[in-house]
N, C-alpha and C positions, 0 to 999 in steps of 0.2 A: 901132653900140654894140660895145664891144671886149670880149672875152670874160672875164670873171674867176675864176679857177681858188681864190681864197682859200676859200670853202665849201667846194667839193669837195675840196679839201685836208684841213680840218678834217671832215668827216663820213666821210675814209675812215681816219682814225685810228683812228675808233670803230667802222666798219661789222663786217659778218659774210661779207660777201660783195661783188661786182661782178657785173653783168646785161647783157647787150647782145644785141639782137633780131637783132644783125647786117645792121641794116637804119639803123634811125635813134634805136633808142630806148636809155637807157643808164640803167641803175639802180645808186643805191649802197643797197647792202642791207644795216639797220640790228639788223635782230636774227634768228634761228637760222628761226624762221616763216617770214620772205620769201624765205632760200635756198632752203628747199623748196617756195616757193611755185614760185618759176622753176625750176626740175626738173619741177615738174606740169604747168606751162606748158612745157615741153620747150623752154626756151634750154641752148642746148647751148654758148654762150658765157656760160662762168659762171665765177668765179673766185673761191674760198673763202678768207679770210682767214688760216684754218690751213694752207694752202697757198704764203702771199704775205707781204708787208709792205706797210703803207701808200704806201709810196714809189714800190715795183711797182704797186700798183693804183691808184695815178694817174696815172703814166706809160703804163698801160693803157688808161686810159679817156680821157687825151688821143689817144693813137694813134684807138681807135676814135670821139672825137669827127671828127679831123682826116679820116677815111677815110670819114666819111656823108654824108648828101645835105644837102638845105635844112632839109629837116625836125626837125632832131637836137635832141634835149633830153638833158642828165641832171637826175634826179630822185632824192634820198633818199626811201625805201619802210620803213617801220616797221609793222608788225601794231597794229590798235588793238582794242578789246575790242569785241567781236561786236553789242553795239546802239548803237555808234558809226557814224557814216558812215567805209566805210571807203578814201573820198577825205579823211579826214581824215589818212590816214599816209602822204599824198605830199606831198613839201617840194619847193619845182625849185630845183635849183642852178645853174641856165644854161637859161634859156628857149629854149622852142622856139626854133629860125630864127636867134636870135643871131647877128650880126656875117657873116649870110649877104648873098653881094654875086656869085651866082650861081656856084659854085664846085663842082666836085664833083655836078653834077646828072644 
């Protein structure tokens, strides 16, 4: 399955931030809550939108897609309200494994 960038495109117009575990996990962070969330979580690859432009933080998160293992997803991450399930404010924008054909392992 070939990979499609058009989501992740459109949700880092709007994000707050960019996440990456440095491993395989890759978050587009939708509002000012889940930048701080990943600070808490100590991702020390973070990249704040008052710092960047959307265009930078997809070219970003292609690099760190193209540099992870099999396992890689991104995911838009949004705060939902506290008696929400809060796997409600994950959205995937490229599934796990995607267009993996043993590369990068």
């Amino acid at each position: 399955m070939a990979v499609s960038w058009d989501k992740v495109e459109e949700m880092v117009g709007i994000a707050k931030g960019i996440g990456f575990d440095d491993c395989h996990k890759i978050y587009v962070l939708l509002d000012d809550a889940q930048v701080e969330q990943m600070k808490e979580y100590g991702y020390t690859t973070l990249i704040e939108a008052k710092d960047s432009d959307p265009n930078e933080m997809l070219s970003t998160i292609m690099e760190w897609y193209e540099n992870s293992c099999s396992l890689r997803f991104v995911q838009a991450v949004a705060t939902v309200h506290p008696d929400k399930n809060p796997n409600d404010g994950f959205f995937s924008l490229i599934e796990q494994g995607a267009e993996w054909e043993g590369d990068n392992e």
